[in-house]
C-alpha positions in Angstrom: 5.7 51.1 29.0 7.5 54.5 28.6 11.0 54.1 30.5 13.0 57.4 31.2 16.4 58.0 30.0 19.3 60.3 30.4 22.4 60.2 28.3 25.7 61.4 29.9 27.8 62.7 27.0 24.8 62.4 23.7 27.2 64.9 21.6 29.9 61.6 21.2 29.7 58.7 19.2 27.7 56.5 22.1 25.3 59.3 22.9 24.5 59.8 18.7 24.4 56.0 18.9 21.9 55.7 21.3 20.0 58.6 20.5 20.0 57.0 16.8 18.2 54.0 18.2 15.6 55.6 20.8 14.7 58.0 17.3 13.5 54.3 15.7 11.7 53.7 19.3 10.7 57.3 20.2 7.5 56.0 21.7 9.5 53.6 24.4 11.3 56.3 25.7 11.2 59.9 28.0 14.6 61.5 28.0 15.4 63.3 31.1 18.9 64.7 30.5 21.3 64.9 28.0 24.9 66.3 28.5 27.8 67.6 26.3 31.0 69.2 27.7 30.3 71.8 25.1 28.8 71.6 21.8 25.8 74.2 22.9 24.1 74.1 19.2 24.4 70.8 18.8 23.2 69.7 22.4 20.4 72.2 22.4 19.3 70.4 18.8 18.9 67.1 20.6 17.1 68.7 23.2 14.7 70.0 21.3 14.2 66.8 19.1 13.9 64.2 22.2 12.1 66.8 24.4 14.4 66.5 27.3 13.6 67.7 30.1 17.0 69.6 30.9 20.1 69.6 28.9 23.5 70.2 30.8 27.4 71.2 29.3 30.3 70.6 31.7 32.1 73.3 30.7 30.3 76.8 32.4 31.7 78.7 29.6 29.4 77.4 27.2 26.4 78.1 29.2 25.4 80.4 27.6 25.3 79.6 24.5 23.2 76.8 25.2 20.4 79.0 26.7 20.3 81.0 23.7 20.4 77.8 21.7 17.1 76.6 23.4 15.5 79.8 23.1 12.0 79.7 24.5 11.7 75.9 24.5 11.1 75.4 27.8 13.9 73.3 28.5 15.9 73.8 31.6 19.8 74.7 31.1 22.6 74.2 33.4 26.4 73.6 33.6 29.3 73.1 35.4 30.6 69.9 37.5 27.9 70.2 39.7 25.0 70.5 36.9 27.0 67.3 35.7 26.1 65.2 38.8 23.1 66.9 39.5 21.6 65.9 36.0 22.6 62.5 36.8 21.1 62.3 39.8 17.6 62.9 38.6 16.7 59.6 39.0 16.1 58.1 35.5 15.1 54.4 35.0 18.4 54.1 32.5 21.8 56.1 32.8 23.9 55.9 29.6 27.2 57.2 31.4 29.1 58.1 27.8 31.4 60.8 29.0 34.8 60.1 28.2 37.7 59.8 30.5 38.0 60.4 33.9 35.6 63.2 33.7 32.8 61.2 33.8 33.2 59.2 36.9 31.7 61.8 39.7 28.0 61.9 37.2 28.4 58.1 36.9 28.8 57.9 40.5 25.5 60.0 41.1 23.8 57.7 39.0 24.8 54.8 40.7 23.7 56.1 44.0 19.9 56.4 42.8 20.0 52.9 42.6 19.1 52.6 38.9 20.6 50.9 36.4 23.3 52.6 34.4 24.9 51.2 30.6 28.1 52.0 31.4 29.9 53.5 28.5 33.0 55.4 30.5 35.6 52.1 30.9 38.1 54.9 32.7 35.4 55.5 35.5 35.6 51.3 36.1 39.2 51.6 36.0 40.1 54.5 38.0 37.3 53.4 41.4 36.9 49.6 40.3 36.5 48.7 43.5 34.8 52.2 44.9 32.2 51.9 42.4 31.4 48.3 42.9 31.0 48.9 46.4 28.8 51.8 45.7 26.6 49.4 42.9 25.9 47.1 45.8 25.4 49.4 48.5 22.6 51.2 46.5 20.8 48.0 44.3 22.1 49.8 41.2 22.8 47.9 38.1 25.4 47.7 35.6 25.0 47.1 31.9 28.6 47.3 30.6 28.1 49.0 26.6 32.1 48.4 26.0 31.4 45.9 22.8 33.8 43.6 24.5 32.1 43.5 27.7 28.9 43.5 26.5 29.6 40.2 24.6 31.1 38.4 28.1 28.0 39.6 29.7 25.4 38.2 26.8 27.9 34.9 26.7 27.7 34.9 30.7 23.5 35.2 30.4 22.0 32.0 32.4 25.3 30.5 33.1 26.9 30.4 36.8 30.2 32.2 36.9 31.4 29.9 38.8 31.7 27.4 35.6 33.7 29.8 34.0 37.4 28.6 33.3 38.3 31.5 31.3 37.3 34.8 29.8 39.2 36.4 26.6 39.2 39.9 25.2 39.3 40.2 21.7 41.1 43.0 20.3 40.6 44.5 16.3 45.3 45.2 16.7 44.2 48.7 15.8 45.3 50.9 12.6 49.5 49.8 13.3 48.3 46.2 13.7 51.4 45.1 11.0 53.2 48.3 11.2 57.3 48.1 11.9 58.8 50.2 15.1 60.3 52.4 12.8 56.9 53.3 11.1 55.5 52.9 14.8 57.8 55.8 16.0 56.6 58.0 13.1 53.4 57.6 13.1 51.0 60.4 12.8 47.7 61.9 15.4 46.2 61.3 11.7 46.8 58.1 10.8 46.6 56.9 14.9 43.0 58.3 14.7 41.8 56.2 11.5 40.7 52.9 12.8 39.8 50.7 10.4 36.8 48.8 11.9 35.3 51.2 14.2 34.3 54.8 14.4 35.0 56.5 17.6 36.1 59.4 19.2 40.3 60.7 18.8 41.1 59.6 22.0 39.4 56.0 22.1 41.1 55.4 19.2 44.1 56.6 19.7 43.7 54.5 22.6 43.6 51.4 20.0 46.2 52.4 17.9 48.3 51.8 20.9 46.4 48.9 22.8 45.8 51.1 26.0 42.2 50.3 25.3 42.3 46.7 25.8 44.8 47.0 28.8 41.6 49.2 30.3 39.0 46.5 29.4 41.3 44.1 31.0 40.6 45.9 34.5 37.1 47.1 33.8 36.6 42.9 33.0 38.5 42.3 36.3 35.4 44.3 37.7 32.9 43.1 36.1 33.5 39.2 35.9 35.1 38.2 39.4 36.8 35.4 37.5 40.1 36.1 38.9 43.2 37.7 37.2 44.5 34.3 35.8 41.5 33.7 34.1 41.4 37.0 31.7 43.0 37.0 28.4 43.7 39.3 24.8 43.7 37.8 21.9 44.0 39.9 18.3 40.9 39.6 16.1 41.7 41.9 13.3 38.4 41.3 11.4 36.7 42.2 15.0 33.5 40.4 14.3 33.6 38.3 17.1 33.0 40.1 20.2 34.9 38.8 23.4 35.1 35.2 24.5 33.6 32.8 27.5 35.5 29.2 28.2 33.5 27.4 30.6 35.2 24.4 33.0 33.8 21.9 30.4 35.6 23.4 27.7 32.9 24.5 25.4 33.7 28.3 24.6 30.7 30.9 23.7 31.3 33.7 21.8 29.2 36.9 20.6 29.9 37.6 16.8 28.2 41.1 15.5 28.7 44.0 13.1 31.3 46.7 14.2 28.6 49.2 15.0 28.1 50.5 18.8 24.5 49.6 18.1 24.3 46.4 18.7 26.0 46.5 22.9 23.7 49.7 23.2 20.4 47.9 22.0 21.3 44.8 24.5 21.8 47.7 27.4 18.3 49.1 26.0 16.6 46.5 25.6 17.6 44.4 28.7 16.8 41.8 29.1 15.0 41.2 25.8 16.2 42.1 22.7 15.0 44.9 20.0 15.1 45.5 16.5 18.1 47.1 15.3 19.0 48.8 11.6 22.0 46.9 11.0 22.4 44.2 8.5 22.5 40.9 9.3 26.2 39.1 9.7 27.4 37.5 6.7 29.9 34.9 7.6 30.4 33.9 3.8 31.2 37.1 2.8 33.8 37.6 5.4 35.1 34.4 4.8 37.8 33.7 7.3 38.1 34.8 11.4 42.3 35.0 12.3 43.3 35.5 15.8 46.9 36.7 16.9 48.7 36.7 20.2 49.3 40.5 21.6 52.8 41.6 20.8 53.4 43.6 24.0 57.0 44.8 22.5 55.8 47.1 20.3 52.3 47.5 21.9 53.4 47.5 26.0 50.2 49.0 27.2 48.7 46.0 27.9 51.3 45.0 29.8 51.4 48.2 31.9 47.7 47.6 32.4 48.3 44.2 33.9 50.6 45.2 36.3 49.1 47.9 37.3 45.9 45.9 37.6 48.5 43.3 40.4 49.6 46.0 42.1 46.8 47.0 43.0 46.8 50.3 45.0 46.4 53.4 43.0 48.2 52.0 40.0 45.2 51.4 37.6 43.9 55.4 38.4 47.5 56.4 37.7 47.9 54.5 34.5 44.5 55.9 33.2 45.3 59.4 34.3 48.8 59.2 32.8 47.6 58.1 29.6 45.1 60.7 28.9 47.8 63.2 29.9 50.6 61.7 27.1 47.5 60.9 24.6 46.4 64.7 24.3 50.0 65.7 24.0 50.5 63.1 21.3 47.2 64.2 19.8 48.6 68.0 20.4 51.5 67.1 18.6 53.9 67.3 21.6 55.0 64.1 22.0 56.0 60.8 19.5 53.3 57.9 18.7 55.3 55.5 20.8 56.3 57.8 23.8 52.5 57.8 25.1 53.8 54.2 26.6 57.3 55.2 27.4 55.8 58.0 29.6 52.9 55.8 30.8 55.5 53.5 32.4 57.7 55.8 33.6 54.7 57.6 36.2 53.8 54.1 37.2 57.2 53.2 38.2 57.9 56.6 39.5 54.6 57.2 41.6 52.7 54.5 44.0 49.9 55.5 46.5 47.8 53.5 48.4 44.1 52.6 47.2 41.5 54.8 47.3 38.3 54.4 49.8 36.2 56.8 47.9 35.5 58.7 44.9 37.6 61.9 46.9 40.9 59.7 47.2 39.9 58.5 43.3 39.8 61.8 42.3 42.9 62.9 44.1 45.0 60.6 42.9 43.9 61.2 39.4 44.7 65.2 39.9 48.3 64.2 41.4 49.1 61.3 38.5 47.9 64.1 36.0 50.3 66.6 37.4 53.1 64.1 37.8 52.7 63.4 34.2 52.7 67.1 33.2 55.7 67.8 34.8 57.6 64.5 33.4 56.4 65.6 29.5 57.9 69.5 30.4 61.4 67.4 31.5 64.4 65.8 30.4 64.3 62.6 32.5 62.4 60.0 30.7 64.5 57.3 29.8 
């Protein structure tokens, strides 16, 4: 049966991901709406391939552009905020929410309100309105599929097990690019050499994110909302080869893990096939060939984010939306060239030691607080008083 699809951010390297796999199933699949914050050619190209039904950039500017790009298609075009949540609103049987940051969590919030079921793709929308959008997900019967390769593995380890068995849960995390790199090297390093993971291919600010371990300190509160385990019962561990997944430990001690390629595929096919399985065009995982699995303990002296990301996790409050907002603030001025490799934490800490607010009730006080934390950390870059 034909299932209908829109993908929230198809320009990055989730949306081309899953687009890649729905070309290989094209019969399975109707897509509804695809969104870029720009990228007018290239969106209005995937538009036209997939037939979509309306294609949508965030950014007005590039409006249009995109019109002219679809030409006499038929397609409908829209942008702006607005034609952002609208498009997600639309009511598709599967929302891939792929936008990254903090700008995707008002569309990822309209989805959720249809009641559908949404591969969640955005882990700073979890973190910012944890608790907000898993209110909203069981207010409307929506459904999450969590696409985070980490997540994706607890929730295929989880699959016919009770939670309540589970005595632990652990994160595994590839150490990123400076895995072995000294803190002299570490304060030198480059937006180049941060950006050039050596497992995965993703976006600047994802990896960036790696390079410094931020991401796993935000999959350690997106798997705090996910997996009601409690926070005692979350761990990291480094996995450098990153061929297994994440980690489940259940009360009789037998541990189930999820070992794959490093290719987004694989989470995306179990979000689109759910919950059977589908081909995929990966090769098949050769153990022998890799020849040995090494696991490290985090080193949160050179890599502190995930230690700001746990305590801002126990604070509780606003402190996970003002670590997430602060660090996309300091990793576009590291990315810009503004700031040093190893101040992204530095300032990080400092706005989440400087600034508390109370937790949000909805996605207005998430969003506020993300607009404040943002200009906090603006005017703490332009100043002399980080120490």
């Amino acid at each position: 049966m034909t299932r209908s699809i829109t993908i929230l951010g198809a320009t990055g390297s989730v949306g081309a991901s899953t687009l890649d796999l729905i070309r290989r199933n094209r019969d399975d699949w109707q897509v509804e709406a695809l969104t870029a914050n720009c990228s007018a050619e290239e969106l209005a190209a995937l538009a036209r391939e997939f037939d979509a039904r309306i294609a949508v950039v965030g950014d007005e500017n590039c409006l249009s552009d995109l019109r002219a790009a679809l030409g006499d298609s038929g397609i409908e075009a829209a942008g702006g905020a607005q034609a952002l949540r609208d498009a997600a609103a639309r009511g598709a049987d599967l929302t891939v929410a792929a936008i990254v940051g903090c700008a995707g969590l008002a569309p990822t919030m309209a989805a959720i309100e249809q009641g559908g079921t949404i591969a969640l793709a955005n882990k700073e929308a979890l973190v910012s309105a944890g608790d907000v959008m898993t209110a909203a997900v069981a207010k409307h019967g929506a459904t999450l599929l969590p696409v985070d390769s980490e997540h994706n593995a607890i929730f295929q380890c989880l699959a016919g097990n009770d939670i309540a068995d589970v005595a632990r849960i652990t994160l595994t995390a590839s150490g990123g690019p400076f895995r072995e790199w000294t803190q002299a090297q570490l304060d030198a390093a480059t937006p180049e050499q941060a950006v050039a993971h050596p497992n995965w291919d993703m976006g600047a600010k994802i990896s960036v994110d790696s390079a410094t371990m931020m991401n796993k300190g935000l999959e350690f509160i997106e798997a705090h909302h996910l997996f009601p385990v409690g926070l005692d019962r979350l761990g990291i561990v480094v996995h450098p080869q990153s061929v297994i997944h994440s980690m489940v430990e259940y009360k009789d001690r037998s541990t189930l893990a999820q070992l794959g390629p490093s290719d987004m595929r694989v989470p995306i096919a179990s979000c689109l096939a759910h919950p059977a399985r589908m081909e995929t065009p990966m090769e098949p995982l050769d153990l022998p060939s890799i020849g040995e699995l090494t696991f490290f303990a985090p080193d949160e002296t050179r890599f502190p984010a995930t230690r700001l990301a746990r305590e801002a996790i126990h604070a509780g409050g606003g402190g996970p939306a003002t670590l997430n907002a602060a660090n996309e603030v300091t990793v576009a001025a590291f990315l810009a060239g503004q700031i040093g490799f190893t101040r992204i934490a530095v300032v990080v800490e400092n706005v989440l030691n400087r600034y508390s607010v109370a937790a949000p009730q909805g996605l207005d006080d998430v969003l506020s607080i993300d607009a404040e934390a943002r200009a906090r950390t603006r005017e703490l870059l332009e100043s002399s008083e980080l120490v």
